[in-house]
N, CA, C and O of each residue as an XYZ file, in Angstrom:
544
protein
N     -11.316    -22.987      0.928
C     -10.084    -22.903      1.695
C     -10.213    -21.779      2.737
O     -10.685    -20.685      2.426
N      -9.779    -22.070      4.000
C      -9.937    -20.957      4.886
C      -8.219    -20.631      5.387
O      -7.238    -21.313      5.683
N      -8.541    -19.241      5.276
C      -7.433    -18.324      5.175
C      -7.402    -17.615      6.397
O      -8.539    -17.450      6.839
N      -6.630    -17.202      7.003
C      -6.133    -16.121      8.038
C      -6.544    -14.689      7.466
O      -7.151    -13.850      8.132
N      -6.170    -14.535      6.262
C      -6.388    -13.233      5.551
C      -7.669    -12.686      4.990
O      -8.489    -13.286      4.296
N      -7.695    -11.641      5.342
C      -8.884    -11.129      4.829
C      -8.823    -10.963      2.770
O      -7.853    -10.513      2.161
N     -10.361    -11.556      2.001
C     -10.022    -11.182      1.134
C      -9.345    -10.120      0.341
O      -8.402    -10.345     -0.418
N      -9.997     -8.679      0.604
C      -9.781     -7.626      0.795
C      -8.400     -6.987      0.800
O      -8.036     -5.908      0.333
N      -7.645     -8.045      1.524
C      -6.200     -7.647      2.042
C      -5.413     -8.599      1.113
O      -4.341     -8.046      0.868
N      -5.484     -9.717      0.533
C      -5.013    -10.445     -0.772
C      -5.373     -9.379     -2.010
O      -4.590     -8.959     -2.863
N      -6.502     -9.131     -1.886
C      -6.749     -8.320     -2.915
C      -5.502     -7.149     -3.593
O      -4.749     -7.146     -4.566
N      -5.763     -6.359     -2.621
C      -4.760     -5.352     -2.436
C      -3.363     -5.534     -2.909
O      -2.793     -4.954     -3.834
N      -2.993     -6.294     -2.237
C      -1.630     -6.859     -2.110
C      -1.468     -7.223     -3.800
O      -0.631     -6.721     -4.551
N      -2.606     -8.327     -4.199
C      -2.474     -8.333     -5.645
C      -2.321     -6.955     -6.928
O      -1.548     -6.769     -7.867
N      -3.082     -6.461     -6.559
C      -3.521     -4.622     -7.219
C      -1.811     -4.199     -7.000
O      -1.065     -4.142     -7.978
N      -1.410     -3.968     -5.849
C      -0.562     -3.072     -5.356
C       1.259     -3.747     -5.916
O       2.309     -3.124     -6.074
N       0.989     -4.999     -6.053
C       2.572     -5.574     -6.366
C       2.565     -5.875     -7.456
O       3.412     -5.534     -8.282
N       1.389     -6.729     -7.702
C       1.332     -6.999     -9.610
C       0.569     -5.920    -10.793
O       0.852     -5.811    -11.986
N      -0.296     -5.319    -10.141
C      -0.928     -4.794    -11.476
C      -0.668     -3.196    -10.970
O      -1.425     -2.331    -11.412
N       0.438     -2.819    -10.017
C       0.138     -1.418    -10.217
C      -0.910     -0.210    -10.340
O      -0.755      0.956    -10.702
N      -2.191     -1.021     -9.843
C      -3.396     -0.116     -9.925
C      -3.201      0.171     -8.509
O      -3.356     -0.618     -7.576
N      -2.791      1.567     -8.450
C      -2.824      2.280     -7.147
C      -4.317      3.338     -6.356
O      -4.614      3.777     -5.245
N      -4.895      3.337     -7.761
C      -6.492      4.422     -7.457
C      -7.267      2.772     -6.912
O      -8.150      2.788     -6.055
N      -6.715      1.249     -7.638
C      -8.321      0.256     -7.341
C      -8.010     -0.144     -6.467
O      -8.899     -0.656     -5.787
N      -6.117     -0.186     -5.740
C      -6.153     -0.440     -4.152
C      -6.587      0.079     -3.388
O      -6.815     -0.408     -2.281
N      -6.967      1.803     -3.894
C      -7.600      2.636     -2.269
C      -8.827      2.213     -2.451
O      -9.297      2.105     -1.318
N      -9.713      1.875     -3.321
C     -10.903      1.614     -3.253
C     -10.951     -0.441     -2.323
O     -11.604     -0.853     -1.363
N     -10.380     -0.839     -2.839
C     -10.303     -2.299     -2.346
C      -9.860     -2.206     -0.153
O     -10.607     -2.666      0.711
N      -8.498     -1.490      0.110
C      -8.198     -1.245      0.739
C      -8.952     -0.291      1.943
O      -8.633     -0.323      3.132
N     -10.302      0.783      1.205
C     -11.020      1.493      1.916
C     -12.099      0.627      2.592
O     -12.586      0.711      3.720
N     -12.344     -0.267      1.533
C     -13.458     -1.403      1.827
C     -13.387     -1.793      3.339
O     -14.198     -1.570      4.237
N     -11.717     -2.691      3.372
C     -11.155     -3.203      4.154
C     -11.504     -2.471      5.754
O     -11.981     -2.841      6.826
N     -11.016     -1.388      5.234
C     -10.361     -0.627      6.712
C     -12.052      0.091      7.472
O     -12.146      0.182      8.696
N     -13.065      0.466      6.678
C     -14.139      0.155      6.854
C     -14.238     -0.956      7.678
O     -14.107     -0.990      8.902
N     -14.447     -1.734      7.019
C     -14.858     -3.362      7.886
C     -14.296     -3.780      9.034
O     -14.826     -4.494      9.885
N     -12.981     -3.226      9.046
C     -12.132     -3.644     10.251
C     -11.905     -2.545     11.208
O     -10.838     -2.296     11.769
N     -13.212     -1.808     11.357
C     -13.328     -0.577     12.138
C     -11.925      0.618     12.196
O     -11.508      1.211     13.191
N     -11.562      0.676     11.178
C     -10.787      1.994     10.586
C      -9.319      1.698     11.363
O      -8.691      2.487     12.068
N      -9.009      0.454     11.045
C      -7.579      0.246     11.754
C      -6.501      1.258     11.054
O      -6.551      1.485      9.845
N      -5.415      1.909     12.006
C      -4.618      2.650     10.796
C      -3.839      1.858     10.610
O      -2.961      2.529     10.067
N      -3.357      0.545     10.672
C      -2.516     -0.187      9.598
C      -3.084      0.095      8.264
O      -2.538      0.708      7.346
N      -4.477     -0.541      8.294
C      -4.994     -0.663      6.901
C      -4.819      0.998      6.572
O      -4.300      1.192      5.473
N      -5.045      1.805      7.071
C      -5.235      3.248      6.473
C      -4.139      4.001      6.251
O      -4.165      5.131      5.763
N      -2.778      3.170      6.734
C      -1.456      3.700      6.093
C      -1.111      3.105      4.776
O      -0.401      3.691      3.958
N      -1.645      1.889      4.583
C      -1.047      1.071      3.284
C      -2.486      1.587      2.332
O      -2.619      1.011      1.252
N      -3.306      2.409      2.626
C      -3.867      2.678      1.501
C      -3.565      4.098      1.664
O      -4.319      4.631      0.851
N      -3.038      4.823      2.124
C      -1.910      6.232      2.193
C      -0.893      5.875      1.050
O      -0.716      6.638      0.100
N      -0.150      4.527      1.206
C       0.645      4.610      1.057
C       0.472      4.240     -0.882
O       1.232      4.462     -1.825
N      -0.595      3.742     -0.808
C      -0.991      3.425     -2.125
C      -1.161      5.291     -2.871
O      -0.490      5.916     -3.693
N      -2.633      5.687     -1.900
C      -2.884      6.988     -2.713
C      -1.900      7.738     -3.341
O      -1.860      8.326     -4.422
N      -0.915      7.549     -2.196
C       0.504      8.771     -2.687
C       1.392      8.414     -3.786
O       2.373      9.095     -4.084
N       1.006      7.212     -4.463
C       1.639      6.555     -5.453
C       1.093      6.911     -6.696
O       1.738      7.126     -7.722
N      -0.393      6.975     -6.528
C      -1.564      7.054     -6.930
C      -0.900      8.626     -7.645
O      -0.282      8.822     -8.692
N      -1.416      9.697     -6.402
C      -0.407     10.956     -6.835
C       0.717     11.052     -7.566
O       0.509     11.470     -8.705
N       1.713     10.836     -7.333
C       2.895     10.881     -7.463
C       2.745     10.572     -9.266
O       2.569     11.634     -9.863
N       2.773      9.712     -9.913
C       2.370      9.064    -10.807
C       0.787      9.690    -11.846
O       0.101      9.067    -12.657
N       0.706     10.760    -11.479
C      -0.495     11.137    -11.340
C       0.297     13.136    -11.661
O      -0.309     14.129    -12.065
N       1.770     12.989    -11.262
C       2.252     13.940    -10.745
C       1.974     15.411     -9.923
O       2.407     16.563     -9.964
N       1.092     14.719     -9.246
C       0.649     15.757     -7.857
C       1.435     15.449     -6.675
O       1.144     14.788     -5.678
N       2.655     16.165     -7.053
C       3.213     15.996     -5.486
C       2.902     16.361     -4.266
O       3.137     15.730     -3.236
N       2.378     17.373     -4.373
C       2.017     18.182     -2.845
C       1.128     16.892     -2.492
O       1.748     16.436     -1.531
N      -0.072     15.955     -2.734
C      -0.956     14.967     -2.429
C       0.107     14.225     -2.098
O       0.388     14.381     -0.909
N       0.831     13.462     -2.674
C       1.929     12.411     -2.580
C       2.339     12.812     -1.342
O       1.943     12.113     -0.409
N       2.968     13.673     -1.105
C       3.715     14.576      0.223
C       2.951     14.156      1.698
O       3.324     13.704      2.780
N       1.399     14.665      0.962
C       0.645     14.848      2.306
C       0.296     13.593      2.885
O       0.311     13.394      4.100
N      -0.181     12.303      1.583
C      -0.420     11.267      2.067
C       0.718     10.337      2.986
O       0.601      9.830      4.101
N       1.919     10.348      1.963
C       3.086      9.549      2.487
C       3.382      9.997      3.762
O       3.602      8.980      4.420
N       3.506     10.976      4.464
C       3.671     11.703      5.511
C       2.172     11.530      6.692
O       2.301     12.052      7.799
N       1.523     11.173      6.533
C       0.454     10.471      6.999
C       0.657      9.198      7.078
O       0.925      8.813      8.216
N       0.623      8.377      6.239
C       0.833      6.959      5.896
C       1.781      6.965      6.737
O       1.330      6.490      7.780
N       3.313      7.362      6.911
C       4.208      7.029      7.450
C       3.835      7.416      9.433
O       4.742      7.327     10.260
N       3.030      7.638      9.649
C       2.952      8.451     11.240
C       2.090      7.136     11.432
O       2.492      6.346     12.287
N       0.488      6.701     10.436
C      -0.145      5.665     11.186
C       0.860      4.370     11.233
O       0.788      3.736     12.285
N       1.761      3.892     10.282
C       1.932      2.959     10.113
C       3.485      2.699     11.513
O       3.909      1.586     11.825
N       3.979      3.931     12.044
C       5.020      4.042     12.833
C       4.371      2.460     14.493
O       4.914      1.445     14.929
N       3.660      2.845     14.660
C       3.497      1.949     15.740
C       3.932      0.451     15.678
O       4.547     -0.167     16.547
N       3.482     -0.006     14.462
C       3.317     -1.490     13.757
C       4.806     -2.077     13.943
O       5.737     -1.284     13.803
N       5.023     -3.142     14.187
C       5.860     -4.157     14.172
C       6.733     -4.436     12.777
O       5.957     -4.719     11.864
N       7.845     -4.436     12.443
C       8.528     -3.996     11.317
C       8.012     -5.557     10.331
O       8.020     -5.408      9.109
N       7.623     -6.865     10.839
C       6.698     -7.936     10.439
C       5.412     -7.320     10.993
O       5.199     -6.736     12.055
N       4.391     -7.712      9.663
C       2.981     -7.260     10.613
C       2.318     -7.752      9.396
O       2.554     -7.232      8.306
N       1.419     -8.831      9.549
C      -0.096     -9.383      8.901
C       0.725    -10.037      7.651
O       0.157    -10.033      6.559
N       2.061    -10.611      7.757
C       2.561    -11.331      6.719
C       3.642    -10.614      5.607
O       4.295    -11.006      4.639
N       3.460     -9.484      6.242
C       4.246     -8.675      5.455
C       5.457     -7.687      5.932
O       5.514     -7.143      7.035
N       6.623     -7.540      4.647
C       7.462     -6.232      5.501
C       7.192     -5.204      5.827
O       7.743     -4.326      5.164
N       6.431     -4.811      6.744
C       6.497     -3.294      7.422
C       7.002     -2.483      7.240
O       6.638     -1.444      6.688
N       8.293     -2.868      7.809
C       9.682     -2.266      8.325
C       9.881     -1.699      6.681
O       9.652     -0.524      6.395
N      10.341     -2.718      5.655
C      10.270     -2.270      4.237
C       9.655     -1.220      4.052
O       9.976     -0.037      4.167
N       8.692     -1.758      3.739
C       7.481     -0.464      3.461
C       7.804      1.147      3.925
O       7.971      2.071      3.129
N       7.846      1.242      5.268
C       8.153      2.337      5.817
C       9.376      2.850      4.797
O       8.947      3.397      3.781
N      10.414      2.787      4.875
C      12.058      2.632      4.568
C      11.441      2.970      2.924
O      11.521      4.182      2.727
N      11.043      2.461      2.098
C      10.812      2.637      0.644
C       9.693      4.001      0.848
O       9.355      4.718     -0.093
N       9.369      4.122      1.808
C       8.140      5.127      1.423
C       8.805      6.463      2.122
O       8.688      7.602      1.672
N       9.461      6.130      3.201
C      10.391      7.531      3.242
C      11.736      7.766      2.551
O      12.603      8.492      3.037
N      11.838      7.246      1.625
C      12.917      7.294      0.933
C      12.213      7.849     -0.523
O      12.978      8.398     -1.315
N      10.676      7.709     -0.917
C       9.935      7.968     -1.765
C       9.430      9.848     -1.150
O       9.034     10.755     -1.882
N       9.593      9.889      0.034
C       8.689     11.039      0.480
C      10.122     12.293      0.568
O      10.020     13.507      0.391
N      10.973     11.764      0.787
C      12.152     12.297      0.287
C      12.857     12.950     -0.731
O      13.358     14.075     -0.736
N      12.816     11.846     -1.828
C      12.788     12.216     -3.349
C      11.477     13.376     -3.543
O      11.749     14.473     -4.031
N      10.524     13.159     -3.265
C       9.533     13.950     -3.675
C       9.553     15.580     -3.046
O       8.944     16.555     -3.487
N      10.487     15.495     -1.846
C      10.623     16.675     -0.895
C      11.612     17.900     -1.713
O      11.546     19.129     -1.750
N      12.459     16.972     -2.277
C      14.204     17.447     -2.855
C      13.389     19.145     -4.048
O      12.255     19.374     -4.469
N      13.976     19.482     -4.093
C      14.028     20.447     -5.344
C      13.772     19.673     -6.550
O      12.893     19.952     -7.365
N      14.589     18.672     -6.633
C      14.098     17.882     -8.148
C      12.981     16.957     -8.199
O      12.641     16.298     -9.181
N      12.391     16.970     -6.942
C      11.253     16.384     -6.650
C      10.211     16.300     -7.699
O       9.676     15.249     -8.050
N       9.961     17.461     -8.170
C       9.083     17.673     -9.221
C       9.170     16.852    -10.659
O       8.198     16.498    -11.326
N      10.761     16.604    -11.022
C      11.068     16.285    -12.052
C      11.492     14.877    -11.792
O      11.889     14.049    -12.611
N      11.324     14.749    -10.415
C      11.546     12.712    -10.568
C      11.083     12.242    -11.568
O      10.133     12.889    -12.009
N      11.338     11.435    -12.083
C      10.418      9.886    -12.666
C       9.941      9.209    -11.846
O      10.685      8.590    -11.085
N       8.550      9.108    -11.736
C       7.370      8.046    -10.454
C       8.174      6.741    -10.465
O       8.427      6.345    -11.602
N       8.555      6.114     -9.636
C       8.836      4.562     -9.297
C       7.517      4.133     -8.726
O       6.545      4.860     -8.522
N       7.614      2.990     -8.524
C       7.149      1.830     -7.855
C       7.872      1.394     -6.862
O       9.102      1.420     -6.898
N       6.949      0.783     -5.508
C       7.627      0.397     -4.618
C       6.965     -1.255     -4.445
O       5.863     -1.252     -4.994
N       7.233     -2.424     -3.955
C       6.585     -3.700     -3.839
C       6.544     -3.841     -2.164
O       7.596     -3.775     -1.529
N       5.640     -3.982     -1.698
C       5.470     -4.675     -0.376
C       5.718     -5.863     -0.285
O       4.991     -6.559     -0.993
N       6.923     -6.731      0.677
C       7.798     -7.680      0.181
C       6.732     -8.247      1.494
O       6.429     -7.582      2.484
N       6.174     -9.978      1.109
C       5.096    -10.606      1.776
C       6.462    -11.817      1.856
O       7.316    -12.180      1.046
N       6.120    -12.188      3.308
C       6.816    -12.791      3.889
C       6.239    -14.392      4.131
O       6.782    -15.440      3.780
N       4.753    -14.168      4.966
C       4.494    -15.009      4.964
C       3.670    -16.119      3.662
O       2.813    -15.753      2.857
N       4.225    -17.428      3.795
C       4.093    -18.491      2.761
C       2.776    -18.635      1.747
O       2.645    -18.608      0.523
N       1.573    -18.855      3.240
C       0.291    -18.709      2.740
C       0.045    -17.381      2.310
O      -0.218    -17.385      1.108
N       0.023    -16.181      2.836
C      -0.059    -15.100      2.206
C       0.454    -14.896      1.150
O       0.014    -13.805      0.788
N       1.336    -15.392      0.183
C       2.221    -15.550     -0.705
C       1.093    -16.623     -1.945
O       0.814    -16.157     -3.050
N       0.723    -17.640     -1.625
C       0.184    -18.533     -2.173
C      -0.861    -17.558     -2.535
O      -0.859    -16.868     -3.555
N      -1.704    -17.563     -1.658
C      -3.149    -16.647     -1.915
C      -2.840    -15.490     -2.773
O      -3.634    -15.670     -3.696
N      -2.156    -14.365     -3.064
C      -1.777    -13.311     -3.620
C      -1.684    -13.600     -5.212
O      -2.143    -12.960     -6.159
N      -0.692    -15.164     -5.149
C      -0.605    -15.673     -6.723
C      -1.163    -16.351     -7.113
O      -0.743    -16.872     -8.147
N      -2.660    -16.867     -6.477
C      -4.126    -17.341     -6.761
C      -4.728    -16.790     -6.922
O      -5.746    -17.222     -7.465
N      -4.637    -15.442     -6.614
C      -6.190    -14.511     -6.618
C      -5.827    -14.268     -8.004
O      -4.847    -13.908     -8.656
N      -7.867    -14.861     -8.292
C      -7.966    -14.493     -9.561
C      -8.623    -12.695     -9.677
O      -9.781    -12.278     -9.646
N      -7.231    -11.930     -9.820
C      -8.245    -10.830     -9.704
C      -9.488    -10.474    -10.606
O      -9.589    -10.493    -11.833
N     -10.573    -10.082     -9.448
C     -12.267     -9.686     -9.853
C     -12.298     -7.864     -9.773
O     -12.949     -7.239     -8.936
N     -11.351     -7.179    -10.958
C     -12.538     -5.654    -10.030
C     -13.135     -5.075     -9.483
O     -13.129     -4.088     -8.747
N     -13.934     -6.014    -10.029
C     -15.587     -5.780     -9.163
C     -15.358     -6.269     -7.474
O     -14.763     -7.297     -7.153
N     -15.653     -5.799     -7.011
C     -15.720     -5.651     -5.463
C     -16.506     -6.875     -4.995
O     -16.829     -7.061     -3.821
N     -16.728     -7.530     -5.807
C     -18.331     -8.236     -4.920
C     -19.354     -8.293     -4.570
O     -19.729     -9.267     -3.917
């Protein structure tokens, strides 16, 4: 089947909405952004992963630094972009970089955030991938 999407970027998307592995999206996601000559889309949504990664991890100051990064590359992008909510994304991740800023920051409880995929086929592919760990 030929796809619009890069494996790489199903991948992710799978890691990042269903299984909550936020350390095997930056590795899946680094792959990516590699290959696609260091686009910062790709290098905000694996920001946006790391700082989750942190957070959860409870290293805020990392969480801080990434999300706050993540949020500057990903500012240019189209609030739709490669099948997915953007616009979301942003909005959940400064609302995450926020909480983490506050005084009680420290003592949050880590959430989860979902990158809400819009488009159909991108949608299909995400709940096909049989996820492989292994890189390939």
């Amino acid at each position: 089947m030929r796809t619009s999407y890069d494996r790489l970027f199903i991948r992710f998307l799978k890691l990042f909405n269903e299984h909550r592995d936020y350390y095997t999206c930056h590795d899946v996601m680094e792959e990516l952004w590699l290959e696609e000559g260091r686009k910062p889309f790709y290098q905000g949504l694996l920001q946006v992963a790391v700082g989750l990664h942190h957070w959860h991890h409870r290293n805020t100051a990392g969480a801080i630094k990434l999300w706050e990064a993540a949020l500057h590359k990903l500012a240019p992008y189209p609030d739709i972009c490669m099948g997915i909510e953007l616009g979301i994304v942003r909005v959940e991740t400064a609302l995450l970089l926020e909480i983490v800023s506050s005084e009680e920051g420290a003592q949050a409880e880590p959430r989860d955030i979902t990158i809400p995929i819009i488009d159909v086929e991108l949608m299909q592919l995400v709940s096909l991938d049989d996820i492989d760990l292994s890189l390939d």
